[in-house]
C-alpha distance (Angstrom), angle and dihedral (degrees) to the residues before:
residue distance angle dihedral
X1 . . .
X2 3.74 . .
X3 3.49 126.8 .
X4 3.58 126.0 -140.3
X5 4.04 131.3 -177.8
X6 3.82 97.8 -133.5
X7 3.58 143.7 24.6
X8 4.04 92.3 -135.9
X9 4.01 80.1 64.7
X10 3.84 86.5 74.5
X11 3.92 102.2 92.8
X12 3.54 136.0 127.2
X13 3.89 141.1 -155.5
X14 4.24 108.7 -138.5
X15 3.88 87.9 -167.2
X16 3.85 87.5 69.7
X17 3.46 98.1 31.8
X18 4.44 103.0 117.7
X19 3.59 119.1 -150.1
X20 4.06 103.0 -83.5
X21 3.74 86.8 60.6
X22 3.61 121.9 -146.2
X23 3.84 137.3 -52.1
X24 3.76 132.4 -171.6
X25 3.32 146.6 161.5
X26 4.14 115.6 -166.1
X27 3.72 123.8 178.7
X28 3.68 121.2 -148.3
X29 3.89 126.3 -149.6
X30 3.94 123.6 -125.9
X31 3.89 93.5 -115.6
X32 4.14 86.3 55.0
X33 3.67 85.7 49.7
X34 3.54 98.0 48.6
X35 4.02 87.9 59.1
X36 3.76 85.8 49.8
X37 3.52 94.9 56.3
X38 4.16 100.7 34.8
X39 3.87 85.4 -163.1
X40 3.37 113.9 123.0
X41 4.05 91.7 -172.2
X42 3.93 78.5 64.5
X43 4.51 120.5 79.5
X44 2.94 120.7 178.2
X45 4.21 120.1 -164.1
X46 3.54 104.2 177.0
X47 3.83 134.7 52.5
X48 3.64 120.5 -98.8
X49 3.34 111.3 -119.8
X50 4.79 118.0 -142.4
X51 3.45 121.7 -169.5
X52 3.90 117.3 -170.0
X53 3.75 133.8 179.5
X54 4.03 113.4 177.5
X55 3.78 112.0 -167.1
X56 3.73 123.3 -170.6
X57 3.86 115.7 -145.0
X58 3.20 133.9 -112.4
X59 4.20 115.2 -88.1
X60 3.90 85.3 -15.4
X61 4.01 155.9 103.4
X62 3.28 89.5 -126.0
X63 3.84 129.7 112.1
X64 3.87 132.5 -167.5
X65 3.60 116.0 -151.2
X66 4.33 111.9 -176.3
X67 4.11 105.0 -177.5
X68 3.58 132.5 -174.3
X69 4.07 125.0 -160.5
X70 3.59 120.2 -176.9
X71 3.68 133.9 172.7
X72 3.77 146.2 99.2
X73 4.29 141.3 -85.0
X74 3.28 131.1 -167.5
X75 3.31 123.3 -142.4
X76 3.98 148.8 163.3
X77 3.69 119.7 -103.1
X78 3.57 109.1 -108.1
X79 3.83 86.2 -138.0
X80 3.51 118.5 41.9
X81 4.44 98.1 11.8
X82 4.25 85.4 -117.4
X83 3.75 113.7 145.7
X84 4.01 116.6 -92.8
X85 3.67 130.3 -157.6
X86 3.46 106.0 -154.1
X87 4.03 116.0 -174.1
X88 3.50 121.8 -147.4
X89 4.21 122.6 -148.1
X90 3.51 116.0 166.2
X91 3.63 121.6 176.5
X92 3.54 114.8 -178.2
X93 3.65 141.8 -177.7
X94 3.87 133.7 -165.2
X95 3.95 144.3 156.8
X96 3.75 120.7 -152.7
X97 3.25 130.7 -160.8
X98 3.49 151.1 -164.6
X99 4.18 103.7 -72.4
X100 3.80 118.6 -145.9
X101 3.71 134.7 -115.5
X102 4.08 89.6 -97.2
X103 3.40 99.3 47.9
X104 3.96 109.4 114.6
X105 3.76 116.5 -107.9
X106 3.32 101.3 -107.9
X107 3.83 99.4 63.0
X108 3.86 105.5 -172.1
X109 3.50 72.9 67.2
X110 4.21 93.3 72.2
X111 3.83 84.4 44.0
X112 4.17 104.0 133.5
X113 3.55 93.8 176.2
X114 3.95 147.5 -3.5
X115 3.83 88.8 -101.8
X116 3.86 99.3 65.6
X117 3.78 140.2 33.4
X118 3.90 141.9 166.3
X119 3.70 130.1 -119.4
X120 3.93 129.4 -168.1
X121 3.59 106.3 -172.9
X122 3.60 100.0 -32.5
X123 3.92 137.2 37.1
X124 3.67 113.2 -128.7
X125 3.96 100.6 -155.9
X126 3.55 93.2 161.0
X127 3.68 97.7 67.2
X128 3.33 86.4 49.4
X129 3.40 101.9 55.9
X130 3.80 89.9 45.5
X131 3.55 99.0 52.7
X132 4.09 89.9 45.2
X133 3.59 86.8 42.8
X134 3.67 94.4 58.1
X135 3.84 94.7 50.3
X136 3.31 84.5 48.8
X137 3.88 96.4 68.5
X138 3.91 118.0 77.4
X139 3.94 120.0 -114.6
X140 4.00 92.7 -132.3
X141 3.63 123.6 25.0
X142 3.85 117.7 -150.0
X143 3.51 121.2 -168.5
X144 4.21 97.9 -137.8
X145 3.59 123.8 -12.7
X146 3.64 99.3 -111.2
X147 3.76 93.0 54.0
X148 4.23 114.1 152.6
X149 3.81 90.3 -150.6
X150 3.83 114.5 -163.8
X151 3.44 136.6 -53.2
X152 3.24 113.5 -90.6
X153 4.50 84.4 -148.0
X154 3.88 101.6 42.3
X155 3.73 99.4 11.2
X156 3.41 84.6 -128.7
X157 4.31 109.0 163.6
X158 3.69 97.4 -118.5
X159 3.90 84.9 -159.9
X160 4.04 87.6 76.4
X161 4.16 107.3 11.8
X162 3.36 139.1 50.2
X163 3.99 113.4 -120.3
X164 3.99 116.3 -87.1
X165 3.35 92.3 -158.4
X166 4.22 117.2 122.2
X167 3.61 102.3 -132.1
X168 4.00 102.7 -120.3
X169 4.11 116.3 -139.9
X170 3.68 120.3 -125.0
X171 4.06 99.5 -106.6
X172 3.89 83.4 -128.3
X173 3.98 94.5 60.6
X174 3.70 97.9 39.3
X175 3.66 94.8 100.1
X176 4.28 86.9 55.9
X177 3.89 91.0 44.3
X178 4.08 87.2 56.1
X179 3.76 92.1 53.2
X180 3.61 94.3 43.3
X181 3.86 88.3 50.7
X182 4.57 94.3 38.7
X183 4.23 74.4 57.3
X184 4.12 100.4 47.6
X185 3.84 86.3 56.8
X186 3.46 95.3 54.8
């Protein structure tokens, strides 16, 4: 597996691409994904792992591009501040094809959908990946759906404790929470 230092290294030329196509696998460190990510409630420990294979078809402009990303963040639960694995598998699939002369330069920029993209003299797969990479990723990470969170008194984590909280009286019903309690003694 090759290691690279950035994603934007991922590009390839179609005009030199031979029949078999290409296939790589690249391996990206957690420090390179951390600048990826710019989210410092995000770690990542392990290398993320990209699989691409770039086909060009048949009698044609156009390129296939099937990728695979794989790897794991770590995040806080947006509920209760426990630690969350989160595991990342994208599986992606795009064409590209040839762009024309008034396209803008940037062309991941004329990008309508995941499914097809436009290439001047070079494919840029690694933006792509990034930008469908970061859509990928949730915006608050919850560690099971029927998490308790915390308290928002005690900050107890509901998940593992029962609330310390004393249960205050609305001043209004005190007078019915006295008789209720002058009849528990009873």
């Amino acid at each position: 597996m090759e290691k690279i230092k950035r994603f934007e290294d991922i590009h390839l030329s179609p005009e030199t691409m031979g029949e078999a196509g290409i296939e790589n696998e690249v391996s990206f460190s957690p420090e390179i994904m951390a600048e990826v990510f710019k989210d410092k409630g995000l770690e990542v420990r392990k290398p993320f792992s990209v699989r691409y294979v770039v086909e060009r078809e048949e009698d044609s402009d156009t390129v296939h591009a099937h990728i695979d990303v794989t790897g794991e963040i770590e995040a806080d639960c947006a509920r209760c501040l426990e630690q969350v694995v989160y595991p990342v598998e994208l599986h992606l699939n795009t064409d590209y094809l040839p762009a024309t002369k008034d396209m803008a330069e940037n062309l991941e920029e004329e990008r309508i959908n995941s499914e097809t993209g436009y290439y001047r003299k070079v494919i840029r797969l690694g933006e792509f990946i990034i930008s469908e990479l970061l859509l990928t990723i949730p915006l608050r990470f919850i560690c099971d759906e029927d998490c308790r969170g915390l308290c928002a008194g005690c900050g107890a984590n509901l998940n593992r404790e029962e609330c310390r909280c004393e249960a205050s009286v609305d001043p209004r019903l005190q007078k019915l929470k006295d008789l209720k309690d002058k009849f528990r003694r009873k």
